[in-house]
N, C-alpha and C positions, 0 to 999 in steps of 0.2 A: 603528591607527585609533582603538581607545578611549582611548589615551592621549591626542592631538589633541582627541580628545570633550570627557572630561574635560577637558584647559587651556581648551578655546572654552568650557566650560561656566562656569569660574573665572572667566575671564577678560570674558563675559557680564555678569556680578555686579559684579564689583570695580572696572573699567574705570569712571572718574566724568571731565567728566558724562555722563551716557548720549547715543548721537547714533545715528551711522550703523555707527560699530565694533561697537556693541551688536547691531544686527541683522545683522551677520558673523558676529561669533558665536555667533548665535542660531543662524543657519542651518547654520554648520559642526555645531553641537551638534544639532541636527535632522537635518540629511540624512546624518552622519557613519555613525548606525547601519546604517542602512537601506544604504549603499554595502558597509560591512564586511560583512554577510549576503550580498547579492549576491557580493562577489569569494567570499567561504569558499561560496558553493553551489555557482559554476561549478567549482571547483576542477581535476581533474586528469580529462577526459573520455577515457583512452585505453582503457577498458574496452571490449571488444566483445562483446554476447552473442550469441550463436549459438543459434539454438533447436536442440534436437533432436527428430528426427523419433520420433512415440511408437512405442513396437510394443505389440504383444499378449503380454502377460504370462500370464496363464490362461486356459488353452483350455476353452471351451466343454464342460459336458457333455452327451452324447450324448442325442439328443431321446427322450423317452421315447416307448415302444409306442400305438398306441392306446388309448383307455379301449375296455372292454367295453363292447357294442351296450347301450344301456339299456332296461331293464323296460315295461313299458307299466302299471307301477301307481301311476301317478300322484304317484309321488315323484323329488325332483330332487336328485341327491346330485351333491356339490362334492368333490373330492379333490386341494388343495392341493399336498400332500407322499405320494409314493410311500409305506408302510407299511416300516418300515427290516428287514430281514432280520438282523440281527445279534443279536434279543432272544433 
């Protein structure tokens, strides 16, 4: 198709005197691209995707214990991260 582009494109130009050919192959030279895009996107649709169903890779770990009943001294302590046992 870009070969045809290019001769409408040539042939655009050189063609004397200019009339109604000229706007042939203005137009081949014009709509020629935009056609070749379309065929080469449709191309070859026989792919089928298939989703797969996800599963659960890591399990959960185990809820931790309750916190201790807290103080009545007026202070409010946050405990993010469990204190790791392995120092």
């Amino acid at each position: 198709m870009m070969t045809v582009r290019v001769a409408c494109f040539i042939l655009m130009v050189t063609v004397t005197p200019y009339g109604w050919q000229t706007w042939i192959f203005a137009a081949g030279a014009a709509v020629l691209p935009y056609l070749a895009v379309v065929v080469a996107n449709t191309g070859n649709q026989e792919e089928v995707i298939v989703a797969e169903r996800p599963s659960r890779e890591i399990e959960a770990p185990p809820s931790q214990p309750a916190a201790p009943p807290a103080t009545d001294d007026g202070i409010i302590r946050i405990q993010e991260n469990p204190p790791r046992e392995d120092r």
